[in-house]
PQR file of N, CA, C, O and H, with PARSE charges and radii, in Angstrom:
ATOM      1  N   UNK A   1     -13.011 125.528  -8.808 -0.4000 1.5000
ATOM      2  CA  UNK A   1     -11.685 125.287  -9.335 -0.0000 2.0000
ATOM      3  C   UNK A   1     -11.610 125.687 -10.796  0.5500 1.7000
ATOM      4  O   UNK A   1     -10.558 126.167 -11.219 -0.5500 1.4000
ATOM      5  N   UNK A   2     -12.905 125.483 -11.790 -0.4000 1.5000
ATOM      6  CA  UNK A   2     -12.296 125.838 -12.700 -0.0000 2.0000
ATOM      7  C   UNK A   2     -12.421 127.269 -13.345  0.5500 1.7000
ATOM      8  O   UNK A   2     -12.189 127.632 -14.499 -0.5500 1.4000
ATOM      9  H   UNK A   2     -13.759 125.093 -11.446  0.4000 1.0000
ATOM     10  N   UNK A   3     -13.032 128.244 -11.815 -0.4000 1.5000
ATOM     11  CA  UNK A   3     -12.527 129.978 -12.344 -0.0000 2.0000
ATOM     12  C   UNK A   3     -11.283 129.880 -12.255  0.5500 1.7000
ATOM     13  O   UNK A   3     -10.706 130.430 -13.193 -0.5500 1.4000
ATOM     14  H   UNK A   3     -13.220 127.949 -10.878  0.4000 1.0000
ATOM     15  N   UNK A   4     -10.439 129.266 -11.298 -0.4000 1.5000
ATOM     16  CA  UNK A   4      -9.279 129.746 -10.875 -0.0000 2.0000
ATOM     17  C   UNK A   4      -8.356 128.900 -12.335  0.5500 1.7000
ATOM     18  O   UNK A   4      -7.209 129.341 -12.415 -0.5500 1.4000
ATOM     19  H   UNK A   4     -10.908 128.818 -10.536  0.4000 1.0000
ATOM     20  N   UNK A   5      -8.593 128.121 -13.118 -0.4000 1.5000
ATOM     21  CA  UNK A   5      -8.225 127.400 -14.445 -0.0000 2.0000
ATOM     22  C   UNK A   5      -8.245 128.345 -15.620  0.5500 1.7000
ATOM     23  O   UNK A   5      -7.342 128.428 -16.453 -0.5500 1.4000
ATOM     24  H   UNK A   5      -9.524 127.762 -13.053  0.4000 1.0000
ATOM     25  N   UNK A   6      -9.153 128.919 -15.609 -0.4000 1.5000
ATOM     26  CA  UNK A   6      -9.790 130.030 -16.461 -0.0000 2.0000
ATOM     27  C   UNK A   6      -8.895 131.643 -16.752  0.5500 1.7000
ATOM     28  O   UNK A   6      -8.562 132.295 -17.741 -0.5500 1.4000
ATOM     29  H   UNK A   6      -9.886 128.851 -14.932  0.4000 1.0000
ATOM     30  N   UNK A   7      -8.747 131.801 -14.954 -0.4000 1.5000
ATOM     31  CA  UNK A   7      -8.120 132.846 -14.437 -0.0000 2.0000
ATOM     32  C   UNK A   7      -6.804 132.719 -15.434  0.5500 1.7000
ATOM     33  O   UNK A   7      -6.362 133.478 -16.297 -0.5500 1.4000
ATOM     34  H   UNK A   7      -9.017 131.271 -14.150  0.4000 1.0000
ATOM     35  N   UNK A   8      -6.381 131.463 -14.953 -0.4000 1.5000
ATOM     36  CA  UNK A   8      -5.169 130.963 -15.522 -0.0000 2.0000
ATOM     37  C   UNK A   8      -4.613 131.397 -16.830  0.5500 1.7000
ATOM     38  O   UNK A   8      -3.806 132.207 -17.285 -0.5500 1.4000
ATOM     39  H   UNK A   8      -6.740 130.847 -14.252  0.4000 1.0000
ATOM     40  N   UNK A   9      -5.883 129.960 -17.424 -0.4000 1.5000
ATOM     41  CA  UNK A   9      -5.637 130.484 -19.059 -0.0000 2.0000
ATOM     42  C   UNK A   9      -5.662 131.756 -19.392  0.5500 1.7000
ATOM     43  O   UNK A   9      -4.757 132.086 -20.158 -0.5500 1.4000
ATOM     44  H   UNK A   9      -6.539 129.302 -17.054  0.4000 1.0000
ATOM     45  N   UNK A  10      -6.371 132.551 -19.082 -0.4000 1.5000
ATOM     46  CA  UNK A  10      -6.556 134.203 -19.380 -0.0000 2.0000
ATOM     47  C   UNK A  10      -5.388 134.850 -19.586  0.5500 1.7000
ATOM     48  O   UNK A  10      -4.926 135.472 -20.543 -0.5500 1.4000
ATOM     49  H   UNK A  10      -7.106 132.283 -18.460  0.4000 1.0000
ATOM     50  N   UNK A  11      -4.799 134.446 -17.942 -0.4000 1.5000
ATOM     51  CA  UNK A  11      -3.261 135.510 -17.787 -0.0000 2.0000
ATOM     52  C   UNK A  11      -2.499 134.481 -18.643  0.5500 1.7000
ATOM     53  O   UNK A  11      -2.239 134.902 -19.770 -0.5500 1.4000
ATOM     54  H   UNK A  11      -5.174 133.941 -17.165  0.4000 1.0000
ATOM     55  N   UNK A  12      -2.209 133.611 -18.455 -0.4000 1.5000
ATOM     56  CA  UNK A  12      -1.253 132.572 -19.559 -0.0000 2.0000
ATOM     57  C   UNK A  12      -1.351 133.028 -21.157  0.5500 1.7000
ATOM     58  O   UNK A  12      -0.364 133.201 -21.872 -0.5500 1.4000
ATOM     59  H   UNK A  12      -2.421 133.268 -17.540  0.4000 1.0000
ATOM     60  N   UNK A  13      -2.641 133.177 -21.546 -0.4000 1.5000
ATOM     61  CA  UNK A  13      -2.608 133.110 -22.948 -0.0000 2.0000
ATOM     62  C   UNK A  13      -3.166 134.363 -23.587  0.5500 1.7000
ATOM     63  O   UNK A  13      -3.421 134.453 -24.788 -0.5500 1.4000
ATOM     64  H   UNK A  13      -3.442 133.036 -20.965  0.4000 1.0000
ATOM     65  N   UNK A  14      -3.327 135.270 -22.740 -0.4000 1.5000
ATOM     66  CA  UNK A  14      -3.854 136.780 -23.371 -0.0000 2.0000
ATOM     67  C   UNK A  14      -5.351 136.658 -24.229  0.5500 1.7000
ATOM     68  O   UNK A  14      -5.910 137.546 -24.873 -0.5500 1.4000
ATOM     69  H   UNK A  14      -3.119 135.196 -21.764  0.4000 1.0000
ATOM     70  N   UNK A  15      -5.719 135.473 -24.040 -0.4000 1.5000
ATOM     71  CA  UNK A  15      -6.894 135.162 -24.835 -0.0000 2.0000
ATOM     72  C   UNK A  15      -7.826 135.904 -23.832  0.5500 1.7000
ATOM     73  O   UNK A  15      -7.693 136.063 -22.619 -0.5500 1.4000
ATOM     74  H   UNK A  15      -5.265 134.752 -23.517  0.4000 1.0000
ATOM     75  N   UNK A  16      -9.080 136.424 -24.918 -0.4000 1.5000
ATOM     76  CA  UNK A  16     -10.390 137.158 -24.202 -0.0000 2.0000
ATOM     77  C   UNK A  16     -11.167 136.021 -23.348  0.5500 1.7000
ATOM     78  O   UNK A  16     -11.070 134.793 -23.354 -0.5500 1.4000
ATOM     79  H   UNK A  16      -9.188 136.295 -25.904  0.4000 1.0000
ATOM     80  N   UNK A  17     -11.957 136.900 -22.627 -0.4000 1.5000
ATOM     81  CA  UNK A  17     -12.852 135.751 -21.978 -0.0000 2.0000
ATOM     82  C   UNK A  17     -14.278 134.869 -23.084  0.5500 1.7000
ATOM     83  O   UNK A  17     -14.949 133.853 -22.906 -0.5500 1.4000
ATOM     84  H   UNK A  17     -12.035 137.896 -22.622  0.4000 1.0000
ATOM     85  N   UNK A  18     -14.228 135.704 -23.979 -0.4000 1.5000
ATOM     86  CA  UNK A  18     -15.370 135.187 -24.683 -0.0000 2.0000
ATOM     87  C   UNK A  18     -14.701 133.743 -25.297  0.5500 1.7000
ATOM     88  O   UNK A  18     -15.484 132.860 -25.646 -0.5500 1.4000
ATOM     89  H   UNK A  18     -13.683 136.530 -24.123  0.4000 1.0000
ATOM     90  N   UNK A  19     -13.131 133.515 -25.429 -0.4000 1.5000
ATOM     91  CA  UNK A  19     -13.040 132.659 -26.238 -0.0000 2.0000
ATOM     92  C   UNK A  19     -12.390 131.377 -25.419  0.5500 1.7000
ATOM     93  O   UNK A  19     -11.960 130.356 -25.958 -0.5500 1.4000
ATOM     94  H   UNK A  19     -12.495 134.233 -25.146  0.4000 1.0000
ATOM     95  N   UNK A  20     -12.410 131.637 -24.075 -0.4000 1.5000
ATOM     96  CA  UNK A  20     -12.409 130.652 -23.662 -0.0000 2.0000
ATOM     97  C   UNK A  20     -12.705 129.099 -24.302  0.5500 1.7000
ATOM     98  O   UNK A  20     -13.465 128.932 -25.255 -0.5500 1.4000
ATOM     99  H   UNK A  20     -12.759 132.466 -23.637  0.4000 1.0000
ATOM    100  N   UNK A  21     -12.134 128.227 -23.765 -0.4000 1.5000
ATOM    101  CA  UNK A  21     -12.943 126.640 -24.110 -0.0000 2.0000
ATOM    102  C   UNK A  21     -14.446 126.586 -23.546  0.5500 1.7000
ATOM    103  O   UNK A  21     -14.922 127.377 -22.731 -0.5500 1.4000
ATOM    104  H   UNK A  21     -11.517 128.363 -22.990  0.4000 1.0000
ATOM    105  N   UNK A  22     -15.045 125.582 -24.096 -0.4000 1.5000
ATOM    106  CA  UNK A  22     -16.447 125.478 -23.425 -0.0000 2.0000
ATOM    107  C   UNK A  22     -16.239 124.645 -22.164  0.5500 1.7000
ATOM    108  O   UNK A  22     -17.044 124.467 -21.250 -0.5500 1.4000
ATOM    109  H   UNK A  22     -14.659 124.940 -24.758  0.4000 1.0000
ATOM    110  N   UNK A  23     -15.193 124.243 -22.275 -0.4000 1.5000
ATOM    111  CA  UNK A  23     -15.421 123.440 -20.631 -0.0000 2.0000
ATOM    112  C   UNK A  23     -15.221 124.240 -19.354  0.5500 1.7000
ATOM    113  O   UNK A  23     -15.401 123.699 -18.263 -0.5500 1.4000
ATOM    114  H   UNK A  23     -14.539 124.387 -23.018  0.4000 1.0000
ATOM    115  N   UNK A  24     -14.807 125.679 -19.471 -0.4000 1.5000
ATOM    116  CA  UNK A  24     -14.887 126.545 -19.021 -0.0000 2.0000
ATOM    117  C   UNK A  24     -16.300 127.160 -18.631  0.5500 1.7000
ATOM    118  O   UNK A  24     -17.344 126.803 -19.178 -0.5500 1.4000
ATOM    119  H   UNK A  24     -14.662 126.118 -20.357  0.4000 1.0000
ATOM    120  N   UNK A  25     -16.241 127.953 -17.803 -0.4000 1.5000
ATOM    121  CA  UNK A  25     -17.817 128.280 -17.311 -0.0000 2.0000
ATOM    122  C   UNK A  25     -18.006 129.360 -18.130  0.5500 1.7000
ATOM    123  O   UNK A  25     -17.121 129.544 -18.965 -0.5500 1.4000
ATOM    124  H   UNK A  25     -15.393 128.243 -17.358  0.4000 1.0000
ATOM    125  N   UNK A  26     -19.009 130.191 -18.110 -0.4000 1.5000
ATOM    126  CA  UNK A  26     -19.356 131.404 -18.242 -0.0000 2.0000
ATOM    127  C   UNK A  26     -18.826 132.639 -18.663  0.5500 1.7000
ATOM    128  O   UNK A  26     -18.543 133.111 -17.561 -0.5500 1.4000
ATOM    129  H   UNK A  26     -19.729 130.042 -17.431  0.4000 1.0000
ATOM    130  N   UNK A  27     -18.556 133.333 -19.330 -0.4000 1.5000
ATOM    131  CA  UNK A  27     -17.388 134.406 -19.268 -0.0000 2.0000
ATOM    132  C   UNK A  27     -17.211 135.292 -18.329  0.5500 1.7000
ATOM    133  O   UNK A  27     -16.244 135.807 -17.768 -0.5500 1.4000
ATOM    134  H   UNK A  27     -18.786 132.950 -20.224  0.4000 1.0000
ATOM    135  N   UNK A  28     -18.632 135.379 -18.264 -0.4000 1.5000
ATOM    136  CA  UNK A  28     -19.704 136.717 -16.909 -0.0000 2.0000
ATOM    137  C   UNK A  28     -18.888 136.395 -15.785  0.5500 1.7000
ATOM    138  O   UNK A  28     -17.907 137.016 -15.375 -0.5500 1.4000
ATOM    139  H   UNK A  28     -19.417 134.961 -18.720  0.4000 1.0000
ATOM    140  N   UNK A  29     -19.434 135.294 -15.308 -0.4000 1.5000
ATOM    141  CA  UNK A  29     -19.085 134.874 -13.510 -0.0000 2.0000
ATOM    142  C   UNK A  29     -17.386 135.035 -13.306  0.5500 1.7000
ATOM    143  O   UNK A  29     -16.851 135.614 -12.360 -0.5500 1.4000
ATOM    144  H   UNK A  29     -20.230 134.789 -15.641  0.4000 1.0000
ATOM    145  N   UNK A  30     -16.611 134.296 -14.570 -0.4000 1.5000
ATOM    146  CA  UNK A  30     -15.407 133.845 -14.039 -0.0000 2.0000
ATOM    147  C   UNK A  30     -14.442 135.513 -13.872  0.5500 1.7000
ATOM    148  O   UNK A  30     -13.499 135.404 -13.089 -0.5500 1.4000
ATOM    149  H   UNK A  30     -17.045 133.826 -15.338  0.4000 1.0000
ATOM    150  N   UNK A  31     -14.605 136.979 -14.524 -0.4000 1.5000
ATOM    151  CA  UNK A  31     -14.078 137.667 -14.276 -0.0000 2.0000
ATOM    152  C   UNK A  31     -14.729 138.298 -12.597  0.5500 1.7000
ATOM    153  O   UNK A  31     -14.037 138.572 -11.617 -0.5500 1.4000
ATOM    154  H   UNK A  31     -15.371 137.068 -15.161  0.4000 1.0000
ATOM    155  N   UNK A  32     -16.034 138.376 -12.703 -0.4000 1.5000
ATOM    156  CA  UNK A  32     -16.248 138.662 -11.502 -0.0000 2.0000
ATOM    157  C   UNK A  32     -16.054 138.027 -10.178  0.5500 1.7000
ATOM    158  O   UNK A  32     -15.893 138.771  -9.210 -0.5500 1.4000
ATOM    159  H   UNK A  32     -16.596 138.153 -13.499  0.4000 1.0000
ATOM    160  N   UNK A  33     -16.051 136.675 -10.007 -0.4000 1.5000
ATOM    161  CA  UNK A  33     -15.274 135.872  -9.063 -0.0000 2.0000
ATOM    162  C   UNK A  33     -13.976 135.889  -8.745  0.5500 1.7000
ATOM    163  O   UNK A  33     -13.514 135.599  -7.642 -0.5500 1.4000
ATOM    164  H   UNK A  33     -16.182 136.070 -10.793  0.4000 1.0000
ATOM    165  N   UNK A  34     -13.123 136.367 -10.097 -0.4000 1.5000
ATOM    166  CA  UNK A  34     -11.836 136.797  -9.756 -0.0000 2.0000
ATOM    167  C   UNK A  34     -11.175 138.012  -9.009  0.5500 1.7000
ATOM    168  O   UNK A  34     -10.132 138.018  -8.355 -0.5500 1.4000
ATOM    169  H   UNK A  34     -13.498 136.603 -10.994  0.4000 1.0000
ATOM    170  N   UNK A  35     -12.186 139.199  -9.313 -0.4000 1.5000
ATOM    171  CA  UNK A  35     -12.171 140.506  -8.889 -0.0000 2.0000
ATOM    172  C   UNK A  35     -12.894 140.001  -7.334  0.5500 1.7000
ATOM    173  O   UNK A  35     -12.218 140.439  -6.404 -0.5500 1.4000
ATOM    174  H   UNK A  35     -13.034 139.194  -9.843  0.4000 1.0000
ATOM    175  N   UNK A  36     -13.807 139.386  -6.983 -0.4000 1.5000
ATOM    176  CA  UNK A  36     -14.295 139.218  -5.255 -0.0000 2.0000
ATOM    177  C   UNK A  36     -12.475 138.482  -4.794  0.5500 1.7000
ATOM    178  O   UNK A  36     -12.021 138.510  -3.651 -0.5500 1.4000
ATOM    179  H   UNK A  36     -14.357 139.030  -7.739  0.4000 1.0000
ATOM    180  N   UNK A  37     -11.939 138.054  -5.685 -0.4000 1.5000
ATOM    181  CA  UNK A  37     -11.161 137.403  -4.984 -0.0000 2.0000
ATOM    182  C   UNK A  37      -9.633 138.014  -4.947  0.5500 1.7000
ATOM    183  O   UNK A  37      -8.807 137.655  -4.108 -0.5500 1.4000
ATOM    184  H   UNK A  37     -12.308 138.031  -6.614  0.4000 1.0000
ATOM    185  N   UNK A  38      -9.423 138.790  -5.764 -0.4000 1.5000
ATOM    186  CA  UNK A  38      -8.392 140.251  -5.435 -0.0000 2.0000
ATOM    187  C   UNK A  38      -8.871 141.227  -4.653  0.5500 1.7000
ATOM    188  O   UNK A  38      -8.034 142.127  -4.590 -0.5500 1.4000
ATOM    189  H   UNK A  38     -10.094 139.082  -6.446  0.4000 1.0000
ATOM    190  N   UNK A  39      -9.846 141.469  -4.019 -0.4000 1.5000
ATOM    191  CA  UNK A  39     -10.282 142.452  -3.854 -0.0000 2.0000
ATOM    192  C   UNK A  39     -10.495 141.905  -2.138  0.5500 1.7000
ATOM    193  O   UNK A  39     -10.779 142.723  -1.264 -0.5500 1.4000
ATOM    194  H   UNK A  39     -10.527 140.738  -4.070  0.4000 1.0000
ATOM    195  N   UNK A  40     -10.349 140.727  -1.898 -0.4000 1.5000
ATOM    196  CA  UNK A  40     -10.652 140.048  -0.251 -0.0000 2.0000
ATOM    197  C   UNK A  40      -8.859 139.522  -0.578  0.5500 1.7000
ATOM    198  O   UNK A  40      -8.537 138.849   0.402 -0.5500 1.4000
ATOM    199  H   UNK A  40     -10.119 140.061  -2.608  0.4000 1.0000
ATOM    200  N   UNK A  41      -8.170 139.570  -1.153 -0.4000 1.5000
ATOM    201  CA  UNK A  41      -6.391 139.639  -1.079 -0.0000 2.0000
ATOM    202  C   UNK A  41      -6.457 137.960  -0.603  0.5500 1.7000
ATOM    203  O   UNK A  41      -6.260 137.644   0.571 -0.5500 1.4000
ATOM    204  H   UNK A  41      -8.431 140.116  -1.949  0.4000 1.0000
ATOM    205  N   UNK A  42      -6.750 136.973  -1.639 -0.4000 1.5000
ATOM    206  CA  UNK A  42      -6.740 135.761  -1.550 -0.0000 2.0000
ATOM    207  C   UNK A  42      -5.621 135.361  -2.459  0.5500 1.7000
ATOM    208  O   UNK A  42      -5.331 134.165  -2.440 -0.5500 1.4000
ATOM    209  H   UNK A  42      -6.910 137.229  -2.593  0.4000 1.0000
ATOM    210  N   UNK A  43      -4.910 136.180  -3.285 -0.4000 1.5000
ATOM    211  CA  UNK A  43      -4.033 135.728  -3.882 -0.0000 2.0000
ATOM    212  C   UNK A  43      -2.861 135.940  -3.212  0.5500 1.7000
ATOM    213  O   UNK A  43      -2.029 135.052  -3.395 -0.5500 1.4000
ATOM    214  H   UNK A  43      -5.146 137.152  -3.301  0.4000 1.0000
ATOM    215  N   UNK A  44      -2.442 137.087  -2.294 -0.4000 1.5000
ATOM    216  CA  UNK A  44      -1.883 138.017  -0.917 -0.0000 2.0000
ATOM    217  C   UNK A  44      -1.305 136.723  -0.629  0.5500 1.7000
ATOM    218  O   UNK A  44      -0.286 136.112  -0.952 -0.5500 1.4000
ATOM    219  H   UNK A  44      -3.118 137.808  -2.146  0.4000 1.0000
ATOM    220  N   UNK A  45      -2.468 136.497   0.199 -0.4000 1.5000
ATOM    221  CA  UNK A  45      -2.637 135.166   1.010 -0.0000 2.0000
ATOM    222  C   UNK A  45      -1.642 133.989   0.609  0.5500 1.7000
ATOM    223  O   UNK A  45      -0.683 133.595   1.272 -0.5500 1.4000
ATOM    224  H   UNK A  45      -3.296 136.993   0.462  0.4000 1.0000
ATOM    225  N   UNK A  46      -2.110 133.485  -0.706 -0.4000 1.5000
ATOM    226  CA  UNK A  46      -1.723 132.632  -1.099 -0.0000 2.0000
ATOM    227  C   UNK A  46      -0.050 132.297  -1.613  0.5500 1.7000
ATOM    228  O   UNK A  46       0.700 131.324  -1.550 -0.5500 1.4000
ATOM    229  H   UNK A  46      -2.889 133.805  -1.245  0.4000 1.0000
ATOM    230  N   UNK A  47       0.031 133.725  -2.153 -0.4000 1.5000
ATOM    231  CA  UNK A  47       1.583 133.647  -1.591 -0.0000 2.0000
ATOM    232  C   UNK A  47       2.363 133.859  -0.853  0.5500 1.7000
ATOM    233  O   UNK A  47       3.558 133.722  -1.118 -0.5500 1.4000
ATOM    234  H   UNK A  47      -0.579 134.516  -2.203  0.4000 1.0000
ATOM    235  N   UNK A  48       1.896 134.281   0.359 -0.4000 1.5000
ATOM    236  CA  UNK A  48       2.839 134.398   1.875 -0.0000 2.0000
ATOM    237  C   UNK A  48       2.497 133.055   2.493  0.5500 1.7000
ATOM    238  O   UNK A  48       2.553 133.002   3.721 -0.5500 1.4000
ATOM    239  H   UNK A  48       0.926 134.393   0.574  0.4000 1.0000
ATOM    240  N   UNK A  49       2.154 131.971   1.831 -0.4000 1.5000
ATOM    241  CA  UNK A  49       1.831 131.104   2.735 -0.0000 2.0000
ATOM    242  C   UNK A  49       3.357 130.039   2.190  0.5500 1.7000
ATOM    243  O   UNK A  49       3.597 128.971   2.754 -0.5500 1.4000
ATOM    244  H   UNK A  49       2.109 132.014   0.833  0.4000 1.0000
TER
END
C-alpha cells in the first residue's frame, strides 16, 4: 500500500522520488513496482471497475 501512496504523492506533487518522506520506502522499488503495474494494466482495471 504504501507504493501505491508514493505513486500518489509523486503524481500529486511533481516531487522526485529521491525526496520522498522517509516513511516512504525506497526510491528504487517504488518506481519499478509501479511500471510491473502499468505494464499488467492494473490501473485499466481499476477504473472500469
Amino acid at each position: 500500500m504504501l507504493s501505491v501512496n508514493a505513486l500518489v504523492q509523486v503524481a500529486r506533487t511533481g516531487a522526485q522520488w529521491t525526496y520522498l518522506p522517509n516513511d516512504f520506502p525506497p526510491a528504487e522499488p517504488v518506481p519499478q513496482q509501479g511500471h510491473r503495474w502499468f505494464t499488467a494494466g492494473c490501473f485499466e482495471n481499476a477504473t472500469d471497475d
